[in-house]
C-alpha positions in Angstrom: -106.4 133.9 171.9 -103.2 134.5 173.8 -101.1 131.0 174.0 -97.8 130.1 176.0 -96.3 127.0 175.4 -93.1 126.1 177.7 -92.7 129.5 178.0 -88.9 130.4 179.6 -87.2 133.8 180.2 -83.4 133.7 181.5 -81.3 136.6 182.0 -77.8 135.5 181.8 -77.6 132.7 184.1 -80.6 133.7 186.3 -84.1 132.0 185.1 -87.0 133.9 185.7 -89.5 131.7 184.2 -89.8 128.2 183.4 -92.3 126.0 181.6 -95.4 128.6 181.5 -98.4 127.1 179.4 -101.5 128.8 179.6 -104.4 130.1 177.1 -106.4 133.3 176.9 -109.3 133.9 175.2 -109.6 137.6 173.5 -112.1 138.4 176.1 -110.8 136.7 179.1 -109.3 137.4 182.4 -105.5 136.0 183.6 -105.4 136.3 187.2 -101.6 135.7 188.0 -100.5 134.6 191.8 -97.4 133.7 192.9 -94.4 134.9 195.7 -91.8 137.8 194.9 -89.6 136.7 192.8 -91.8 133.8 191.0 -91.6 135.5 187.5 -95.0 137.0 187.4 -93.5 140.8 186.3 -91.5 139.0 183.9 -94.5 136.8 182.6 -96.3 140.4 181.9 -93.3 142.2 180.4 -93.2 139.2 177.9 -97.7 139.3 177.1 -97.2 143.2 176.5 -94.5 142.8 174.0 -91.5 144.4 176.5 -89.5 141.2 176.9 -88.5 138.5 174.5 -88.7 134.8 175.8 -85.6 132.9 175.9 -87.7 129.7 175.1 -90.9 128.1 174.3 -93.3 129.6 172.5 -96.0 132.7 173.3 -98.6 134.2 170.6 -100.1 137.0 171.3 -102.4 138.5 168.7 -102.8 141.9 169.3 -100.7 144.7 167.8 -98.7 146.3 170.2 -100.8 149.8 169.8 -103.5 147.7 171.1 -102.3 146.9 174.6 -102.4 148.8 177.8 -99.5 148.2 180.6 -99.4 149.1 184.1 -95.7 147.6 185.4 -94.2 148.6 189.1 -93.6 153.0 187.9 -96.5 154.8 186.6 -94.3 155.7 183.2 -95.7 159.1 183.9 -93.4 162.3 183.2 -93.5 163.8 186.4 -92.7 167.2 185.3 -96.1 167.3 183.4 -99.4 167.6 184.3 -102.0 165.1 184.2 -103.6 166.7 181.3 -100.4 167.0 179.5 -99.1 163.6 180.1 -102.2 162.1 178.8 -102.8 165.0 175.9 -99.0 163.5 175.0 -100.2 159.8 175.1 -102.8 160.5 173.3 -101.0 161.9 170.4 -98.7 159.5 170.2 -101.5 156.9 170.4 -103.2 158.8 167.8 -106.8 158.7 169.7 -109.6 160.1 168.2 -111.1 162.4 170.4 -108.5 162.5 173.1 -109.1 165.4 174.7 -112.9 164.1 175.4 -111.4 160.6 176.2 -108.9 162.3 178.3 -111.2 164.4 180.6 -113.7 161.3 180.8 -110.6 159.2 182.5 -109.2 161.9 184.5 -113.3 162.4 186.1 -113.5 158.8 186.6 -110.3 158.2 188.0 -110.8 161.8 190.6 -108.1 163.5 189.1 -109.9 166.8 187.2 -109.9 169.1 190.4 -106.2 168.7 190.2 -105.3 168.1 186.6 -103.6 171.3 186.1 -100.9 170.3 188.8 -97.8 169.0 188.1 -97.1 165.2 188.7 -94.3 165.4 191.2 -96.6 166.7 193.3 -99.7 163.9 193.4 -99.1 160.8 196.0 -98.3 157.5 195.1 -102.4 156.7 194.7 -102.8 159.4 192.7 -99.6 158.3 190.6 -100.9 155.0 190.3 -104.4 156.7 189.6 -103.0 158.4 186.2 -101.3 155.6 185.2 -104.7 153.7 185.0 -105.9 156.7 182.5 -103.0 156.5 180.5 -103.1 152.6 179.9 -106.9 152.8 179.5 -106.4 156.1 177.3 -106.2 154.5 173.7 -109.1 151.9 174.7 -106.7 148.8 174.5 -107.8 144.8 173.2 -105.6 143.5 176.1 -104.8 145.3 179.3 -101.7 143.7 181.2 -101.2 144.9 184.8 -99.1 144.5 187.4 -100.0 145.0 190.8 -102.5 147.8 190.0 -103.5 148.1 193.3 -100.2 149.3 194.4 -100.6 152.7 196.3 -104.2 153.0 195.7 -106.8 153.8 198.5 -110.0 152.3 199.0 -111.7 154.6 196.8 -108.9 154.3 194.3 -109.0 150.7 194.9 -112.8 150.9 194.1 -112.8 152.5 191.1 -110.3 150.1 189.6 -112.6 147.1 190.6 -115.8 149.1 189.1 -113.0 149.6 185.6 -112.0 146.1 185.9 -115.8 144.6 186.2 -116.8 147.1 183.1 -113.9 146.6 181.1 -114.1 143.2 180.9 -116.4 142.6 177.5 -114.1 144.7 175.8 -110.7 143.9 176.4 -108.9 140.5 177.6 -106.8 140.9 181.2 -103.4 139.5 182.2 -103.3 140.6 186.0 -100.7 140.0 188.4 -101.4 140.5 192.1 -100.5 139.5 196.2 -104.2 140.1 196.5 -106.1 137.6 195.1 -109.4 137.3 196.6 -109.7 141.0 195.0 -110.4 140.4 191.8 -110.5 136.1 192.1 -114.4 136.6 190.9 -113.3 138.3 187.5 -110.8 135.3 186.5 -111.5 133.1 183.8 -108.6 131.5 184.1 -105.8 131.3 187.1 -102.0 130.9 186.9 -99.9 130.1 190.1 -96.4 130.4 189.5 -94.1 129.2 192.0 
């Protein structure tokens, strides 16, 4: 279970979070809400091991090998291809079977037909697309996202919500998103930070 207790981040003088309590069971779903500049990136950084609170306390029992992050950039190398990028994740991850894993994300996700191109040349859905298969590549205990739906068309937004609705008996979910109402149905527990 993931637990924050008075959970605080500062940098320097500037606090970005303040009193955060919340509790996440291994196979549940944190939907996150709030306004720019309410702390939710910061809250993620901090589940997916990025960021180190300032105060209070946060346990998060997974290894960090075992968590998937989507933040604001893709944290693609855009002078790659798809099917490098992810062969490189994948070896770094160490996945069994990665080049069947990788060919079954990048036909999900609508990216085979052009997985021989070079990044810098996809769109910002198709950016946002890949970075889906490379945080789902190693088959993660907790997938933290932010603003997945960033850039993504309707049929990019609709396979995320098919992943999303499948995913969820495998994996637990920290979400943050302006669009709520998306993804409200999946939640098994809500956080609005103001």
């Amino acid at each position: 279970m993931i637990r924050a207790r008075g959970l605080e981040k500062r940098y320097g003088d500037k606090r970005a979070l303040r009193g955060v309590a919340f509790d996440l069971a291994r196979d549940g779903f944190l939907l996150v809400t709030g306004p720019n500049g309410s702390g939710k990136t910061t809250l993620l950084r901090l589940c997916a091991g990025l960021a180190v609170p300032t105060a209070g306390e946060l346990h998060v029992p997974f290894e960090r090998g075992r968590i998937g992050y989507i933040g604001h950039e893709p944290l693609v190398y855009r002078e790659l291809t798809a099917l490098e990028n992810l062969d490189l994740y994948g070896r770094l991850y160490r996945v069994a079977e990665r080049r069947e894993r990788t060919g079954m994300l990048l036909e999900r996700f609508a990216l085979w037909d052009v997985r021989h191109q070079r990044v810098d040349s996809y769109s910002r859905g198709m950016l946002q697309r890949l970075a889906l298969c490379r945080a789902l590549l190693h088959a993660p205990e907790l997938l933290v996202l932010d603003e997945p739906y960033s850039g993504l068309d309707e049929e990019g937004a609709a396979l995320l919500d098919r992943e999303l609705e499948e995913g969820r008996a495998a994996a637990a979910f920290v979400v943050a998103t302006h669009d709520p109402a998306r993804i409200e149905r999946l939640a098994s527990a809500k956080l609005a930070l103001a």
